[in-house]
C-alpha positions as a Markdown table, in Angstrom:
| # | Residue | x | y | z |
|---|---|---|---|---|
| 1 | Unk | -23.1 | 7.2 | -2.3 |
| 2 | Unk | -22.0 | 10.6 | -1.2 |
| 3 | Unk | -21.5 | 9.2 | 2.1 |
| 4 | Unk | -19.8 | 5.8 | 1.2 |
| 5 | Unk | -15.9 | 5.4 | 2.7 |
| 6 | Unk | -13.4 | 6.8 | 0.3 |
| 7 | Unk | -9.7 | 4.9 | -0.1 |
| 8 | Unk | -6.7 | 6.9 | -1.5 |
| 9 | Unk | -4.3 | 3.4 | -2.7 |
| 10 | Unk | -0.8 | 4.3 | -4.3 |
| 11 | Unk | 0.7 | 1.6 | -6.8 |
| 12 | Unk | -3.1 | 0.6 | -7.3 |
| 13 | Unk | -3.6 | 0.1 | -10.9 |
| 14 | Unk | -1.9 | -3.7 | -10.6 |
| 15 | Unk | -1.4 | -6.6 | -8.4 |
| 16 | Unk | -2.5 | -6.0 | -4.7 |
| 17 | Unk | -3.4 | -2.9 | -4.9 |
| 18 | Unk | -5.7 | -3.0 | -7.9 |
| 19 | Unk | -6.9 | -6.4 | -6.3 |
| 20 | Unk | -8.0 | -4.2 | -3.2 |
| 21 | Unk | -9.5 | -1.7 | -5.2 |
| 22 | Unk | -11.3 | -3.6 | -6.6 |
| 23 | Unk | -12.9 | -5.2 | -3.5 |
| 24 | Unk | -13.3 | -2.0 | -1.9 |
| 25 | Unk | -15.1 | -0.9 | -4.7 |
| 26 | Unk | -17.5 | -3.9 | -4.4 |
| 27 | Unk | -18.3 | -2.7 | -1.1 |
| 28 | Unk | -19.6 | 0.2 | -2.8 |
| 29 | Unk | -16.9 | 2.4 | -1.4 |
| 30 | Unk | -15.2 | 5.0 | -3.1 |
| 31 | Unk | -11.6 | 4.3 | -4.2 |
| 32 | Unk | -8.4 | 7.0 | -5.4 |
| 33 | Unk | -5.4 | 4.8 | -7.5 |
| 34 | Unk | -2.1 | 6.3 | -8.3 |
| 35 | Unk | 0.6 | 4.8 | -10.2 |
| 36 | Unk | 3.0 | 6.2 | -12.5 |
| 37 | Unk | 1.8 | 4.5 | -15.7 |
| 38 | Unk | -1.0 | 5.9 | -17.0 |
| 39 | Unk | -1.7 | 3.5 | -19.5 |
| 40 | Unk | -2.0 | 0.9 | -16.6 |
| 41 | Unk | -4.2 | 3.5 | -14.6 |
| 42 | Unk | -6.9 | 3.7 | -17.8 |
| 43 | Unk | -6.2 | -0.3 | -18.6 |
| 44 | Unk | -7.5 | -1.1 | -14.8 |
| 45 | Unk | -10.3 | 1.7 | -15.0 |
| 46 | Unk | -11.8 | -0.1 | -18.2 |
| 47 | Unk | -11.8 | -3.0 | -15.9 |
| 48 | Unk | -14.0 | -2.2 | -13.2 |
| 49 | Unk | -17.5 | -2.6 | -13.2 |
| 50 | Unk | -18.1 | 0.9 | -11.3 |
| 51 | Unk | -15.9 | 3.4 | -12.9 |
| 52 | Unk | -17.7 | 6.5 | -11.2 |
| 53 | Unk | -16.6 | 5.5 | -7.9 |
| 54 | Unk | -12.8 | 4.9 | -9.4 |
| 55 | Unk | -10.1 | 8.0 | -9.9 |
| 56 | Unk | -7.1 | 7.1 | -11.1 |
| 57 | Unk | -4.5 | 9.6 | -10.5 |
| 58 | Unk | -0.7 | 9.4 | -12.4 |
| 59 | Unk | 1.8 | 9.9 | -10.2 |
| 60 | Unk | 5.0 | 8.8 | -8.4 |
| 61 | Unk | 4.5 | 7.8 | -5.1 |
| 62 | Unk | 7.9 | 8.7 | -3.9 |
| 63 | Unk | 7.3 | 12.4 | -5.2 |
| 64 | Unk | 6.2 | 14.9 | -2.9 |
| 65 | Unk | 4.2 | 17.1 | -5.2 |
| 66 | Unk | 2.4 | 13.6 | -6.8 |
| 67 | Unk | 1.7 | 12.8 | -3.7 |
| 68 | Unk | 0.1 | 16.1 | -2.2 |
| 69 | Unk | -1.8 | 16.7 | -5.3 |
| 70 | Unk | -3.2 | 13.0 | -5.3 |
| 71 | Unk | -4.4 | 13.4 | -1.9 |
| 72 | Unk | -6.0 | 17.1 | -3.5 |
| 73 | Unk | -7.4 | 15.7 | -6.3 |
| 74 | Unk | -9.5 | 12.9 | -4.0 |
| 75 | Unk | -10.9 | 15.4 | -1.6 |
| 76 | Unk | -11.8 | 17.6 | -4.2 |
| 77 | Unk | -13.3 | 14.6 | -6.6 |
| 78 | Unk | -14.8 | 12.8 | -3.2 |
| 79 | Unk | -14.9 | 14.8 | -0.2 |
| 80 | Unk | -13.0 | 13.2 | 2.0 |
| 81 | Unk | -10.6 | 10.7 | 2.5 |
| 82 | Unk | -11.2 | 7.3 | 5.4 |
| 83 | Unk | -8.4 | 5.2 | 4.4 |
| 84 | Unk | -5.3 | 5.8 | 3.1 |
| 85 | Unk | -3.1 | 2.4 | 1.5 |
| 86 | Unk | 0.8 | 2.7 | 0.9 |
| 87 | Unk | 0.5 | -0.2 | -1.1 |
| 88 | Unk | 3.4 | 1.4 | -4.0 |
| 89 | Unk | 6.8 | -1.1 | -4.1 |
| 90 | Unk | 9.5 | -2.0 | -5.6 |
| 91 | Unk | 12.3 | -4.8 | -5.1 |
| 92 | Unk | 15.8 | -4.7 | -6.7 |
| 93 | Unk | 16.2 | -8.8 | -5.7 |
| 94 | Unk | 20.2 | -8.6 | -5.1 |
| 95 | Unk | 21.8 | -8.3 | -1.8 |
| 96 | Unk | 24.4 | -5.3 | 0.4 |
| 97 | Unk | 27.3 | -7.4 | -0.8 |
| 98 | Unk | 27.3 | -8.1 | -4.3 |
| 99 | Unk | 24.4 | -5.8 | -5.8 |
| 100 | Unk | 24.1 | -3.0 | -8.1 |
| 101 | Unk | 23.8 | 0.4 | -6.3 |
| 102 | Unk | 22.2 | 2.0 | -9.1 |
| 103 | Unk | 18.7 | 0.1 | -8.3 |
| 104 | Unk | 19.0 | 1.0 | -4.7 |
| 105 | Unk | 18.0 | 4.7 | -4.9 |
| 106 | Unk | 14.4 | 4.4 | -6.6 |
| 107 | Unk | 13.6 | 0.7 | -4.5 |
| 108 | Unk | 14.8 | 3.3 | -1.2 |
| 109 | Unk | 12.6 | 6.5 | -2.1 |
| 110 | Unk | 9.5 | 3.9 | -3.5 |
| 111 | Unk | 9.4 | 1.6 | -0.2 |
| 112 | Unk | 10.5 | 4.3 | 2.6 |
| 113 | Unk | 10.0 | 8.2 | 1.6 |
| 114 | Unk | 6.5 | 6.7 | -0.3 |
| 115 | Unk | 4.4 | 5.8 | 2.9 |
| 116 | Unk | 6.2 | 8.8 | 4.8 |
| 117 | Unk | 4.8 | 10.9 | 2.1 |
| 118 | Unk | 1.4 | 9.8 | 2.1 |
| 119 | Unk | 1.0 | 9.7 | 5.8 |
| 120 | Unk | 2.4 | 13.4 | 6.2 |
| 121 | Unk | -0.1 | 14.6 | 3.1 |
| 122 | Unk | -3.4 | 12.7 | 4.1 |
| 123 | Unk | -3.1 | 13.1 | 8.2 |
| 124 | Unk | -5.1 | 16.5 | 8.4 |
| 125 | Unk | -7.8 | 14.6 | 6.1 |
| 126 | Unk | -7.9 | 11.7 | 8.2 |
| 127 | Unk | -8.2 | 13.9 | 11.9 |
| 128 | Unk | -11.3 | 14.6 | 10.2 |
| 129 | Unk | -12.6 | 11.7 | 9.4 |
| 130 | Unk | -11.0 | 9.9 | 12.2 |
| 131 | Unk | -9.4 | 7.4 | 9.5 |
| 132 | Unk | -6.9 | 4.7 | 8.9 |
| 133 | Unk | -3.3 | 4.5 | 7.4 |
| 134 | Unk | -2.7 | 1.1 | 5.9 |
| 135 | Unk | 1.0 | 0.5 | 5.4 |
| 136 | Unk | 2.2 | -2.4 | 3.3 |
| 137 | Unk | 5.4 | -3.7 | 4.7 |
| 138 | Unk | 6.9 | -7.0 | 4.5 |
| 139 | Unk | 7.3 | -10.5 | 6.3 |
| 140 | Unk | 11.5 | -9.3 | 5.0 |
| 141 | Unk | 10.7 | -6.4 | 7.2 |
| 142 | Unk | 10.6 | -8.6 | 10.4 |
| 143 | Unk | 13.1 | -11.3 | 9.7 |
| 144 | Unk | 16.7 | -10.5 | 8.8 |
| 145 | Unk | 18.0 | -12.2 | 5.5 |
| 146 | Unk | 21.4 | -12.0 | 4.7 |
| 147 | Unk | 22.8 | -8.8 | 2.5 |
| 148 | Unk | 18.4 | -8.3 | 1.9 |
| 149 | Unk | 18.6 | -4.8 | 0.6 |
| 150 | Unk | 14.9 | -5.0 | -0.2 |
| 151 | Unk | 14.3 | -6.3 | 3.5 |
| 152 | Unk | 16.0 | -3.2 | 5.0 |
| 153 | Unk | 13.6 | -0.9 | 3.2 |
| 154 | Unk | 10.5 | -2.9 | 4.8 |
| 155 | Unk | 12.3 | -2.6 | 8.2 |
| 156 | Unk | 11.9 | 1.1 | 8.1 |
| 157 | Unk | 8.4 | 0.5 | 6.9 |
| 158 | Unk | 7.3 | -1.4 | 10.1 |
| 159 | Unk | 9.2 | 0.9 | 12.2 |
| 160 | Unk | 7.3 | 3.9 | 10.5 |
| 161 | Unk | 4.1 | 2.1 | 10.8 |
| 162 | Unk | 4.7 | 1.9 | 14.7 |
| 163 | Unk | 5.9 | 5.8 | 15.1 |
| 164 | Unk | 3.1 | 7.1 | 12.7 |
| 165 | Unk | 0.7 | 5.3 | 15.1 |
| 166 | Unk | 2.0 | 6.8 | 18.2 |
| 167 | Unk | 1.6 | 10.3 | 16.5 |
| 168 | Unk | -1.8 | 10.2 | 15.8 |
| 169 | Unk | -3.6 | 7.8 | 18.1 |
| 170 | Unk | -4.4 | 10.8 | 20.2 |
| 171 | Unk | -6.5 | 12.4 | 16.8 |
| 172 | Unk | -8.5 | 9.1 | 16.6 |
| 173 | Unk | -6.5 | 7.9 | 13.6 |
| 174 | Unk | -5.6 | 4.1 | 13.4 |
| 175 | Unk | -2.8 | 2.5 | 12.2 |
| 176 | Unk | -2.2 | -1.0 | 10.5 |
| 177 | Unk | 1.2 | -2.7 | 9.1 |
| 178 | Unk | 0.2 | -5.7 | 6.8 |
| 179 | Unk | 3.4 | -7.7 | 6.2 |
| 180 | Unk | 2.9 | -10.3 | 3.7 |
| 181 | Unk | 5.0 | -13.4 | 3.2 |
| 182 | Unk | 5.7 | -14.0 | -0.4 |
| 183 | Unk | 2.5 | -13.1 | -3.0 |
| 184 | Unk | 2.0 | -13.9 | -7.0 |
| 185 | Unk | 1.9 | -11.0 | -8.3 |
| 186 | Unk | 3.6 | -9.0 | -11.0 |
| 187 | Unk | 6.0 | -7.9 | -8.6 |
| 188 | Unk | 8.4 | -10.5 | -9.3 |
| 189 | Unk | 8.3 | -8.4 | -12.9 |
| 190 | Unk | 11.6 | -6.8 | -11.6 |
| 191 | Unk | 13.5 | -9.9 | -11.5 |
| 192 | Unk | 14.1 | -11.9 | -8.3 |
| 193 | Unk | 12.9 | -16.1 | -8.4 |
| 194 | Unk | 9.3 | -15.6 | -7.8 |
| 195 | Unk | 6.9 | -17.6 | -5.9 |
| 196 | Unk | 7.4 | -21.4 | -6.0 |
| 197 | Unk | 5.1 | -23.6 | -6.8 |
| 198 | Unk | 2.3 | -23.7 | -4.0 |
| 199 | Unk | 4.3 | -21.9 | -2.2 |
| 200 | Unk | 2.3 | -18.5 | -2.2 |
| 201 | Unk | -0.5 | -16.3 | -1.5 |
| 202 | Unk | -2.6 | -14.2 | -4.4 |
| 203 | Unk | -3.0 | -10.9 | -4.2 |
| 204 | Unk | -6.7 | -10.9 | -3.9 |
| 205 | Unk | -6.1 | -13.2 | -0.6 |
| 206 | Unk | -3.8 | -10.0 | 0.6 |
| 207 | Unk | -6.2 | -8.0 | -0.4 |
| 208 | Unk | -8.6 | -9.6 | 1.8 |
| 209 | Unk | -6.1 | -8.6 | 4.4 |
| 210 | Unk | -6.1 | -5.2 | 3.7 |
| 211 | Unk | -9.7 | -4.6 | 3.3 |
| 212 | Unk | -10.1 | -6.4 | 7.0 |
| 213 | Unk | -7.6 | -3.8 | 8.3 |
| 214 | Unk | -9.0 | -0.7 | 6.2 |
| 215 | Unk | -12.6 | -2.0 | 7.7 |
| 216 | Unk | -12.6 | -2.2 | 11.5 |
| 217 | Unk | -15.4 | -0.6 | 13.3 |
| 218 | Unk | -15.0 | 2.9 | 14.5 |
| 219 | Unk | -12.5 | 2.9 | 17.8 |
| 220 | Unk | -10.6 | -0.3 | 16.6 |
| 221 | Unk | -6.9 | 0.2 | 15.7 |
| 222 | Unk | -5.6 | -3.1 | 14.4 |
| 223 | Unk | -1.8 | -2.5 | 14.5 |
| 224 | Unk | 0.0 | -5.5 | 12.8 |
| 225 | Unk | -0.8 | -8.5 | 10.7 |
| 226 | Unk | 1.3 | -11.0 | 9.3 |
| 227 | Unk | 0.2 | -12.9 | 6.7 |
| 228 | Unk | 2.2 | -16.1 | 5.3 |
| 229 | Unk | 1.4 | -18.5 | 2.8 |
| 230 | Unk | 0.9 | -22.1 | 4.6 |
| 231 | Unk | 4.0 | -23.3 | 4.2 |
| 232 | Unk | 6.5 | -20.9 | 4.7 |
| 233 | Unk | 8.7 | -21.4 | 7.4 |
| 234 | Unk | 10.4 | -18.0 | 7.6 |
């Protein structure tokens, strides 16, 4: 087991990235989870059938000092780090035009400064283990929707998920943007329609996705997958 792969995962005690945890974790890996409610964090350890391959770390994804001590706290708990998983997100579901500003700054810092910070805390890590940085991003992040505040945030996450990769290509480090169509998960918690009916993946089937990317043999650098529900035309 010491020499399993390890996963660091932010927003991974629910939805997709508990989901992915938890299929890494069948794989016998290793798996780091931050989010910033505990009570979620020991509610999703208590779940798992191998909880001395779990650490669950509370934190805020969008917080430098969270983040840098999360990435501490694995290495020194596992050893290393293989894969890192921006996975933490937020939506504020209301548009440039008519929304409220004061959802805007904490949907901004969660979606954009969150991967930034985890990519500029686990890089030296990953050099060594010539890793990956999986970046959750957003089918809103590649097709414009009118006044989509939400959308721009995912823009800047597939145009970070390109520069990150040209950085570190060079130090054997591969980069991968999943951008999901729409997903039933408690992300819709937030407000927003939700799924409808049929109309939508799970987020063990994006899991899937991200466990593919997280997975590729050693030398393969899967950039960009989109992944829509049958069914969605945009």
């Amino acid at each position: 087991m010491t020499e399993s792969p390890v996963s660091l995962i932010t927003g991974g005690s629910t939805g997709i990235g508990a989901a992915t945890a938890r299929k890494l974790l069948d794989r016998g890996h290793r798996v780091a989870v931050t989010a910033r409610r505990k009570e979620r964090l020991d509610s999703f350890a208590a779940s798992v059938a191998s909880p001395d391959r779990l650490l669950t770390i509370p934190g805020d994804a969008a917080e430098v000092d969270d983040v840098r001590s999360a990435v501490a706290a694995t290495l020194e708990r596992f050893g290393r780090i293989d894969t890192a998983i921006a996975n933490a997100g937020y939506a504020t579901f209301d548009s440039v035009t008519d929304g409220d500003p004061e959802g805007w700054r904490h949907m901004v810092l969660t979606n954009v400064l969150g991967p930034m910070l985890l990519a500029n805390a686990v890089i030296p890590a990953l050099r060594r283990s010539r890793g990956r940085i999986v970046m959750v991003g957003s089918v809103a992040g590649l097709v414009h929707t009118p006044g989509n505040v939400y959308g721009a945030t995912k823009w800047a996450v597939t145009g970070l998920a390109e520069n990150t990769r040209r950085a570190v290509t060079d130090d054997g480090i591969g980069v991968t943007l999943v951008a999901p169509g729409r997903v039933e998960t408690n992300f819709w918690e937030a407000g927003g329609d939700g799924p409808p009916a049929g109309l939508n993946l799970t987020d063990d089937q994006l899991a899937d996705t991200i466990v593919f990317a997280a997975t590729q043999p050693a030398g393969v650098d899967v950039n960009t997958l989109v992944v829509r529900p049958v069914g969605q035309p945009v």
